[in-house]
N, C-alpha and C positions, 0 to 999 in steps of 0.2 A: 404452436410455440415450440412445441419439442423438433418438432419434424426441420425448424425453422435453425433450434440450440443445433440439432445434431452435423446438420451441412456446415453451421460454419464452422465448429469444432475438427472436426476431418477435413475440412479446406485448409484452417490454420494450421494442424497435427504432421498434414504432409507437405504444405508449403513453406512454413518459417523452418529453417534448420535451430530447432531449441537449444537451450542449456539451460540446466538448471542450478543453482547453487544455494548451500545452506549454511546458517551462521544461528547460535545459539547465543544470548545476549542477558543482559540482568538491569530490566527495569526500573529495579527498586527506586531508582530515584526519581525515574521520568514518575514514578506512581505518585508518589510522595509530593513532586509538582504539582501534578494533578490536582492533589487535595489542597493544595495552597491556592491554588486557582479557581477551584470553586468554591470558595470562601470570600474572592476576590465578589465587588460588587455588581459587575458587569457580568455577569457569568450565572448569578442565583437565577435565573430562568433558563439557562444553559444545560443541554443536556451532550456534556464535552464526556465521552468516552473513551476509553482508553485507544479505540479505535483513532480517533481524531489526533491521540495525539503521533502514533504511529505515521500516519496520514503527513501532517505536520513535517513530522522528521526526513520520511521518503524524499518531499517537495524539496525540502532541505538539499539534502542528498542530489536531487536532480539539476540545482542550480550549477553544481559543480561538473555533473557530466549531461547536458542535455540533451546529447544525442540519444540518451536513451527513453526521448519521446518521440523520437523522430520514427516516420515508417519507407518502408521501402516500396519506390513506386516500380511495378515491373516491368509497365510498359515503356516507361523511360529507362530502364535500370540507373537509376540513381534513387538516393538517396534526400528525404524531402523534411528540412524541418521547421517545427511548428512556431506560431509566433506568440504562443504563450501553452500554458498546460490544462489538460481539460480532464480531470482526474475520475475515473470509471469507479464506481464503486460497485462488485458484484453482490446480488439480493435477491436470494431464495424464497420464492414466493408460491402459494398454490398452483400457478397456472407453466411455473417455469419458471429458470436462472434470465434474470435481467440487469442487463448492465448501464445504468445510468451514468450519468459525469457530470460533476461539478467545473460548469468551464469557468476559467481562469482562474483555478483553485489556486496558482503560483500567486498569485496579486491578492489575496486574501490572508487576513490575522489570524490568527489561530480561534477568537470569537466566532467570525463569520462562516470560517470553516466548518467548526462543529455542527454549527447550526445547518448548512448547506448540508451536510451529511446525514443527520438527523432527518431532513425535511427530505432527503432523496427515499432513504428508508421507508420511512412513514410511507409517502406517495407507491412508492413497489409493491408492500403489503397490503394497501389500500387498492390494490389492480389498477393505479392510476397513470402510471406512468407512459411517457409520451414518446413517441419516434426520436423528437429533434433532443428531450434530456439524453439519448441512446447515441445521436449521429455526434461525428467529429470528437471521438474520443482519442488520448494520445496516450495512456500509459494507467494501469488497472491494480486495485487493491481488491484482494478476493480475504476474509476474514473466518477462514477455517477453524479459529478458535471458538465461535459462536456455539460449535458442536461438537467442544471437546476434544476436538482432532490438534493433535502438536503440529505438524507441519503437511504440504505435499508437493506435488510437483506442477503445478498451475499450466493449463493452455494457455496460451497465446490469445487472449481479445481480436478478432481478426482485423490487419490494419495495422495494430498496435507492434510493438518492437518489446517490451517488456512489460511484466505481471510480478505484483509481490503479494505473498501469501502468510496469513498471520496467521499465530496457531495461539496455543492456548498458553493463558499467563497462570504459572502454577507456582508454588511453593517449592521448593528446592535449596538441598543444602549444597553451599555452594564456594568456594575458596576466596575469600578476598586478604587485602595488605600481601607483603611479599617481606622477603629473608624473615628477621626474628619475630615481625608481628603477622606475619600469613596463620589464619585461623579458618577453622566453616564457619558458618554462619547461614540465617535461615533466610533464603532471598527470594524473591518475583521474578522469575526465567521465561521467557519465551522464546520459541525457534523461529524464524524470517525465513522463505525462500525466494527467491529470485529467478524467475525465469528468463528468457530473455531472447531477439533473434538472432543469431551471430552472422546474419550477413549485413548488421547496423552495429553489432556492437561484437567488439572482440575479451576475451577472458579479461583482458583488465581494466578496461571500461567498464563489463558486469558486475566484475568484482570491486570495484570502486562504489560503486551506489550501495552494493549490498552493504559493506565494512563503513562506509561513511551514514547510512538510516540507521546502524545499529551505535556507532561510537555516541551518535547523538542524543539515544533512548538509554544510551549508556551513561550517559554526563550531559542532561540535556543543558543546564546556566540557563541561560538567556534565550536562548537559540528558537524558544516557542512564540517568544512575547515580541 
């Protein structure tokens, strides 16, 4: 398994030209949905994570630039995209990093999602997980916050065109309102990074998915349900 991680990572590391980009954001509110939502009835058996709702927002995000699931075929040199979204979740397990996907995570509610996410977890740490959960993945959430870690620079999923990297949701005094009511106040911060391959996406395509997953854990409204 490792010998298996390490090829493709240095396949990826020197074939995709990366970038990476970071955005520092204030949850407080997506948290705060959260809690209205597992209150909700359909949800008491739900194990919706903050992850999920991250997850959520990204997909979001992607509807508006979808090239950034698309991958670059070499041997054609074009450019190939997919006809729905098959969302990788990275999961650190005894045996090795394994990357599952939830396909057609884009066609799923925010219930079903959680759940898909949950049961991907579970099956990883349970060494259960299978080739075809692994094949035909189009764009990768790696959750670096699990271990405290604020942000980093994510590989490339090989295949994939972009990786988003969650870090840790912490407490942080933080500026909010502006002219005479701007104050600190004690908020839910977490950092996003985005990697990405820029021979599929250019600085403002990357930078769009990035500012558009954070505006929406920013002010999520509606936008989960």
């Amino acid at each position: 398994m490792r010998k298996q991680t390490a090829a493709a990572m240095v396949s990826s590391a020197f074939t995709a030209p990366h970038v990476t980009e970071f955005v520092t954001v204030d949850v407080t509110a997506t948290l705060e949905l959260r809690d209205r939502v597992l209150a909700r009835r359909e949800f008491r058996d739900v194990r919706a994570t903050p992850l999920a709702f991250v997850a959520r927002a990204y997909l979001h995000a992607l509807r508006r630039t979808p090239m950034a699931t698309a991958r670059w075929d070499e041997a054609a040199q074009e450019i190939v995209v997919p006809g729905q979204v098959n969302l990788g979740i990275a999961a650190a397990t005894p045996r090795g990093l394994v990357v599952p996907n939830v396909k057609a995570a884009d066609r799923m509610d925010l219930r079903d999602l959680a759940v898909a996410i949950d049961d991907l977890a579970q099956t990883a740490r349970a060494g259960r997980t299978t080739p075809e959960s692994m094949a035909h993945g189009t764009t990768t959430i790696t959750n670096v916050g699990v271990f405290g870690v604020d942000t980093g620079t994510p590989i490339l999923n090989p295949g994939e065109t972009a990786i988003l990297a969650v870090g840790a949701i912490r407490r942080t005094p933080w500026v909010v309102g502006e002219g005479a009511d701007e104050r600190i106040e004690p908020r839910s911060v977490l950092q996003l990074a985005l990697s990405f391959d820029h021979r599929v996406l250019d600085g403002a395509e990357g930078s769009r998915v990035l500012a558009d997953t954070a505006a929406i854990l920013r002010d999520p409204t509606e936008a989960f349900l």
